[in-house]
C-alpha positions in Angstrom: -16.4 21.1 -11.1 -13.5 21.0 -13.6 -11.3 18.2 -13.5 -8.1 20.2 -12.4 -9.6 21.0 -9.1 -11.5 17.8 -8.7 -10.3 15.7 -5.5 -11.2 13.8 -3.1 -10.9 16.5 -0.4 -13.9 18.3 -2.6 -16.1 15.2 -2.3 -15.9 15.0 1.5 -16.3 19.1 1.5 -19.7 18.3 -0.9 -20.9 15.0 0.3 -19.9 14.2 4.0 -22.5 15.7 5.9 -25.1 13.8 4.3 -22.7 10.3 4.8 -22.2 10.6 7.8 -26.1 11.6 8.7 -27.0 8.0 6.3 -24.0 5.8 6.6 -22.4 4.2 9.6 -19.1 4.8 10.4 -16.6 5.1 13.0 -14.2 7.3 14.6 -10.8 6.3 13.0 -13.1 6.8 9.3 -14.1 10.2 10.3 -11.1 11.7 11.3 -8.8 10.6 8.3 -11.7 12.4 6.1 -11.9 14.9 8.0 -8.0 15.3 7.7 -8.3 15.2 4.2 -10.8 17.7 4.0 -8.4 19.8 5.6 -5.4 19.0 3.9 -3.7 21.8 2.3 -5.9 24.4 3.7 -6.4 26.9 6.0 -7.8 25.1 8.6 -4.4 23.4 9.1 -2.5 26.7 9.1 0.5 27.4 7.0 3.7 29.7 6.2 3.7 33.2 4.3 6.7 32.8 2.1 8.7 35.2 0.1 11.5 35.3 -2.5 14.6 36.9 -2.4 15.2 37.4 -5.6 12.2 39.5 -6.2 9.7 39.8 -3.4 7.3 37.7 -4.7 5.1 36.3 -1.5 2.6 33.1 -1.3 1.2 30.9 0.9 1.8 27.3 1.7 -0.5 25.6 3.9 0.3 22.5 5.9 -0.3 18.9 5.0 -2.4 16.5 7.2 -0.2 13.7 6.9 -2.8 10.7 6.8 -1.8 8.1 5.4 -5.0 7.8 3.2 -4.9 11.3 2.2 -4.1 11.3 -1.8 -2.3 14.6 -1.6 -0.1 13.4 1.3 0.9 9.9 -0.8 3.6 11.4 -2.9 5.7 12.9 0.2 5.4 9.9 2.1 6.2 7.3 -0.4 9.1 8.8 -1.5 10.6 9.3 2.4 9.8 5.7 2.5 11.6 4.7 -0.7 15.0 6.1 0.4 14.7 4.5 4.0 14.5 1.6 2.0 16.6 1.9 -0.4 19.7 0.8 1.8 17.9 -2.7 2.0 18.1 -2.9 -1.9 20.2 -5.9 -3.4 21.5 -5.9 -6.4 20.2 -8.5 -7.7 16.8 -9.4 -9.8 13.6 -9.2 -7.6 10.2 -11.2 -8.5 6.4 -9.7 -7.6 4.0 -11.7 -6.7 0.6 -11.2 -5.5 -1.7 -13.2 -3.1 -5.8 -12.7 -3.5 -7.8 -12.9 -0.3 -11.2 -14.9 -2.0 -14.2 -12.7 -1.4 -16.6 -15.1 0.3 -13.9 -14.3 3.0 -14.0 -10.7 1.8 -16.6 -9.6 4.9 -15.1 -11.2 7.6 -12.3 -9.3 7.0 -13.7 -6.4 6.7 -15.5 -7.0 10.0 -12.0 -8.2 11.5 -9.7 -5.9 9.8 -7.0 -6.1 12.2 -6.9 -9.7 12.9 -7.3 -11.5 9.3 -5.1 -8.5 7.1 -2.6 -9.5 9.3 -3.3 -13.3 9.0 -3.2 -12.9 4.9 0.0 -10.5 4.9 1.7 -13.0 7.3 0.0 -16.4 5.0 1.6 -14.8 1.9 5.4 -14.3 3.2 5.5 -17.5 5.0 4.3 -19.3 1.6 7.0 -18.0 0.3 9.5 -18.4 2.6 8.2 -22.4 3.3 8.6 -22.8 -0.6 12.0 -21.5 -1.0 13.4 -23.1 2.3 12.7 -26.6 0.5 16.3 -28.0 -0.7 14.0 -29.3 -3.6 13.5 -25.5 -4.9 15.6 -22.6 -4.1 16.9 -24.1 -0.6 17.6 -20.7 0.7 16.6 -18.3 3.4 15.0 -15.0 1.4 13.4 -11.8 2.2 9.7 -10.4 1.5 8.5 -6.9 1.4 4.8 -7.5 1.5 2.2 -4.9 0.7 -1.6 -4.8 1.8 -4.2 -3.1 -0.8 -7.8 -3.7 -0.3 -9.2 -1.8 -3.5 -10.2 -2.8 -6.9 -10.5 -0.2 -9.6 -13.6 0.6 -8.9 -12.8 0.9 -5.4 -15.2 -2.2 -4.3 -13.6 -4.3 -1.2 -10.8 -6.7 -3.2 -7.9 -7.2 -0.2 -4.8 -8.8 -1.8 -1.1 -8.3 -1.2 1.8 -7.6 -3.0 5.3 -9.6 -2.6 8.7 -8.1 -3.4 11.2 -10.5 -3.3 14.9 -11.3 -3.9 15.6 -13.6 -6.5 17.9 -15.5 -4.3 18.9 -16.1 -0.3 21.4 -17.3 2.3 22.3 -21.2 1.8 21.2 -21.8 5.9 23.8 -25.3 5.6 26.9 -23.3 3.6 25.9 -19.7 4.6 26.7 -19.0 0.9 24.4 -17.1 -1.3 22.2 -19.5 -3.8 20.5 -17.4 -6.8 17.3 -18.5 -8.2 17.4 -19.8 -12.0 16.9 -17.4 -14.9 13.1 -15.4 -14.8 11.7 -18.3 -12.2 11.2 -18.1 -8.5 8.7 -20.5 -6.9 6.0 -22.9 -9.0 2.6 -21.0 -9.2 0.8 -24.3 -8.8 2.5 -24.6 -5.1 2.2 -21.4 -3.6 -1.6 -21.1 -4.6 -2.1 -24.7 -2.6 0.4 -23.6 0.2 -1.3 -20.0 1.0 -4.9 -21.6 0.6 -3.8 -24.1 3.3 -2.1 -21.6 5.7 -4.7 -18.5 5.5 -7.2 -21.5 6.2 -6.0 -23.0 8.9 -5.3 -19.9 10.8 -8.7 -18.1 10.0 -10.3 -21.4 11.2 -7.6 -21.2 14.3 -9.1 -17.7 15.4 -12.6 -18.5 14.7 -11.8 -21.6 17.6 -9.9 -19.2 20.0 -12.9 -16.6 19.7 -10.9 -13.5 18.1 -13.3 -12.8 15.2 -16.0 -10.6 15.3 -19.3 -11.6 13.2 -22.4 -9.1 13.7 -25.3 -7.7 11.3 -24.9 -9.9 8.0 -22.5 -12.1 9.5 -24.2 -12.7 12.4 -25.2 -16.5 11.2 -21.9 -17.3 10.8 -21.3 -17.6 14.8 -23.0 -20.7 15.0 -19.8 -23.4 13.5 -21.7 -25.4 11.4 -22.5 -22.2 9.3 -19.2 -21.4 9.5 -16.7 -24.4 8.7 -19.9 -24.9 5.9 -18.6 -21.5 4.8 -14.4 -22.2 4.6 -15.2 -26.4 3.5 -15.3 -25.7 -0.7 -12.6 -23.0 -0.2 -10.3 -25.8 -0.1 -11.0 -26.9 -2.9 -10.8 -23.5 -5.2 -8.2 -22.6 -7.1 -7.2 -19.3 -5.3 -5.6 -16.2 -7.2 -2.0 -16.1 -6.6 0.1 -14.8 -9.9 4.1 -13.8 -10.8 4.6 -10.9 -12.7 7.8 -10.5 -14.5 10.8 -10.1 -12.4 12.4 -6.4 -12.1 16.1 -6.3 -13.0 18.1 -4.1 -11.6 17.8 -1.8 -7.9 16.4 1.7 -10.3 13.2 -0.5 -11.1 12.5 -2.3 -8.1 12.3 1.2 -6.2 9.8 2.0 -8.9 8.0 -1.0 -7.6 8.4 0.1 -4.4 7.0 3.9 -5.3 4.6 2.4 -7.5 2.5 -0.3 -4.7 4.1 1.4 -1.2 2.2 4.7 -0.8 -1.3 4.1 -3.0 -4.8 5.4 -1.6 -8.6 4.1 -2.5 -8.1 6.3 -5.7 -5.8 9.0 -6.7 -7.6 12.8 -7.3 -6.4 12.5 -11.0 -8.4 10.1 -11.6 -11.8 12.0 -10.7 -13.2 13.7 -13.5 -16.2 15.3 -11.9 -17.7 16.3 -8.6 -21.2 18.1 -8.3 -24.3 18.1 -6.0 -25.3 14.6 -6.6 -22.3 12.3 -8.4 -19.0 11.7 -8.3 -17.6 10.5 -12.1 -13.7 9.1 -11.7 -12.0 6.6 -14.5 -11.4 3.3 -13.8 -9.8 0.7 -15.5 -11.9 -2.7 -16.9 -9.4 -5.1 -16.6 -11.6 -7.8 -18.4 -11.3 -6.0 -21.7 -8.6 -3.2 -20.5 -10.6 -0.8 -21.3 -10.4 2.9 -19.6 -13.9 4.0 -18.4 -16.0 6.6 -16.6 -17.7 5.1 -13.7 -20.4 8.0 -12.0 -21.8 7.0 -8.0 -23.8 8.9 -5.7 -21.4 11.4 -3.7 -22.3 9.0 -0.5 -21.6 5.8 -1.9 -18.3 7.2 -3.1 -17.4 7.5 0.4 -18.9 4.7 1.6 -16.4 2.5 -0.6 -13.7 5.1 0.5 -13.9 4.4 3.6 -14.0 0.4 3.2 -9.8 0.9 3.0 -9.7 3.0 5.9 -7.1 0.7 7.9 -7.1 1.0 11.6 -4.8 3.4 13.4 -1.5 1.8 14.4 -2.2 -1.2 11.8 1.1 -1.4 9.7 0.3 -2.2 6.0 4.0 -2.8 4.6 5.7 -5.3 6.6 9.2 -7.1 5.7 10.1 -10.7 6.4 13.0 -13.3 6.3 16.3 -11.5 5.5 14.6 -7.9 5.1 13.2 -7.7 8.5 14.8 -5.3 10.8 16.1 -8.0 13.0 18.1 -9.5 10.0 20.6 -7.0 9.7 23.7 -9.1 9.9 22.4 -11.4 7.3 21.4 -9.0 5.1 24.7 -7.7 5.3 26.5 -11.1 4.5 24.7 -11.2 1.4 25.9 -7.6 0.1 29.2 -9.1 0.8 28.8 -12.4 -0.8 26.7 -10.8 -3.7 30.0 -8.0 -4.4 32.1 -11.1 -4.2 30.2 -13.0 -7.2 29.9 -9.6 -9.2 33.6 -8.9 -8.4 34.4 -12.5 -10.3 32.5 -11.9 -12.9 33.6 -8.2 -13.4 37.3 -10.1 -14.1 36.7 -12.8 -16.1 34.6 -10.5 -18.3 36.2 -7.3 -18.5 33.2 -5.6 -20.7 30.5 -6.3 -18.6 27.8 -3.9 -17.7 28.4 -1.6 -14.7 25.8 -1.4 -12.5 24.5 2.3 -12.8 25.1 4.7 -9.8 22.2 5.7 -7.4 19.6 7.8 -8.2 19.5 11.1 -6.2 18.1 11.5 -2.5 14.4 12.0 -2.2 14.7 13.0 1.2 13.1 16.5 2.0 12.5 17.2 -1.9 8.6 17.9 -0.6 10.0 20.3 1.9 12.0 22.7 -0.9 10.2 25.3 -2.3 11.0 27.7 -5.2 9.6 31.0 -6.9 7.1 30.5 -9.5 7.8 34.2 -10.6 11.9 33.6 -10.9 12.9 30.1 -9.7 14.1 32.0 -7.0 14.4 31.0 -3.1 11.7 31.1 -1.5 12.2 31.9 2.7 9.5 31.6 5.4 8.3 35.5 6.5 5.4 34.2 8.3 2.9 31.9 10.4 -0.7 31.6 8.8 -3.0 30.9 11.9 -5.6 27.9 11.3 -9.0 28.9 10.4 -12.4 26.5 11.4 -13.7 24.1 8.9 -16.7 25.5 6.7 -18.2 22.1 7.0 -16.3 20.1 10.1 -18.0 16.6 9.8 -16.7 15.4 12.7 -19.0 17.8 14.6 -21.6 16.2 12.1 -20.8 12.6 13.2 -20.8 13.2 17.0 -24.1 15.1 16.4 -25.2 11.9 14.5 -24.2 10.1 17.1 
């Protein structure tokens, strides 16, 4: 299949039938394929459109809306970006990103619920603990905190990604206290700190009974195994990195964009889809290389489906002075922040002006125009759904 018609969607169509009849999985997993299967197709209906200008008539079938769909990303994220755009500061903002170690990679995966939300939770109060201390930043901040579970390759690698002001509220002064120059919080110190809190409250829920250990992990129920299993992780040096900081509010919505709506793997990056592989790029980030990576159609689900989140489990979460509760606060620092600019505008006359906002993204995914004349294009018509060719959820309850 060429690569211009090469998605996901076609590797579900092609390979989930004989997944689901070899592979385990559950319901929330076969539905979101099977909604991306159906994605943009007749099975989900659609409108009949034509153009005033010159009559010109298509059809534009619905979306499914999963969050894991890759067609459905784009929409989403950019509805998302503009919601959040009104909790922007204008001020720089540092990404950091905390790596969940993989010998505690398959109780997660077992306990998806329980320990993603441990490590998203781990990773913002590091941050916040650290830049509380008088001795560093002092300050009260917010985190936007990001879940992925994917590698290139699409193995399991669950890490998060930390958007954060450079700067907070002064909790003794109220006033606002900016971080130094390119610097938020010492490496060395969050990478203890997050070890020590993910840790403890792993080890917490293991005590309280919350975590579920079956097939493999079946041996790690008796505690011996287990504590055997967390004692050298405290020890490690764990994976926490800063990137460079993003100046400006323009680029830290492209961060947003960039880390907010990703899938498993985007559909441009599959080159190939037949009867018995699936051939996608990836990029070796040990040499930096791009490459072709080629898996059996099933397996290629299989690992798709390891980031399948559960329904209702909220993968962006925002902490500190970007929660929703922290309204007020977030609006004192606007206010202080316009003060500080407003000084600095006067005593240097020339400076810089902060450039104006970029356009609304809201409903651009709705507007549609004539490929024949640029034209408007105005709904004539309902297009009735039409059944599945293949349905696989019919194939998973009959595997069942």
């Amino acid at each position: 299949m060429a690569n211009a018609t090469c998605e996901v969607a076609d590797v579900v169509e092609r390979h989930g039938e004989a997944f689901l009849r070899t592979r385990a999985a559950n319901s929330a997993k076969v539905r979101a394929l099977r909604s991306i299967q159906a994605c943009r197709t007749a099975a989900l209906g659609g409108r009949k459109l034509r153009c005033q200008s010159c009559d010109h008539t298509l059809v534009v079938y619905n979306s499914c809306r999963n969050r894991h769909c890759p067609k459905c990303g784009g929409g989403q994220r950019a509805k998302w970006v503009e919601r959040q755009r009104r909790k922007l500061l204008l001020v720089t903002y540092f990404h950091v990103v905390f790596t969940l170690p993989q010998q505690l990679a398959p109780i997660a995966l077992q306990n998806q619920r329980r320990v993603y939300g441990l490590l998203l939770r781990a990773a913002a109060q590091t941050l916040q603990q650290l830049a509380g201390d008088p001795k560093m930043l002092g300050a009260r901040i917010g985190v936007t905190a990001v879940l992925h579970t994917w590698g290139q390759s699409m193995q399991h690698h669950p890490h998060v990604h930390c958007l954060v002001p450079g700067g907070g509220l002064d909790p003794t002064s109220g006033q606002w206290r900016g971080c130094r120059r390119n610097f938020l919080l010492p490496v060395r110190m969050m990478r203890k700190l997050f070890r020590g809190k993910l840790l403890a409250a792993i080890g917490d829920a293991y005590r309280k009974g919350e975590l579920e250990l079956h097939g493999r992990l079946e041996h790690l129920r008796q505690p011996e195994v287990f504590w055997r299993l967390l004692r050298p992780l405290r020890k490690r040096k764990w994976v926490v990195y800063a990137k460079p900081p993003a100046a400006g509010p323009d680029v830290v919505l492209k961060y947003l964009a960039r880390y907010v709506g990703r899938v498993a793997i985007a559909n441009s990056r599959i080159v190939a889809v037949d009867h018995d592989r699936v051939t996608f790029r990836w990029l070796d980030r040990r040499d930096g290389r791009r490459k072709l990576m080629s898996l059996d159609g099933t397996e290629f689900l299989q690992r798709f489906c390891l980031h399948i989140l559960p329904r209702g489990f909220v993968r962006v979460r925002h902490f500190g002075l970007l929660a929703n509760r922290a309204g007020a606060e977030l609006q004192r620092c606007r206010e202080l922040l316009a003060t500080i600019q407003d000084s600095a505008a006067k005593s240097d006359p020339g400076a810089q002006q902060e450039p104006d906002a970029e356009p609304s993204l809201e409903n651009q995914a709705e507007r549609h125009t004539c490929p024949e004349c640029d034209g408007v294009l105005l709904v004539v018509a309902t297009v009735l759904r039409q059944p599945l060719s293949v349905d696989i959820y019919a194939v998973w309850m009959d595997s069942s």
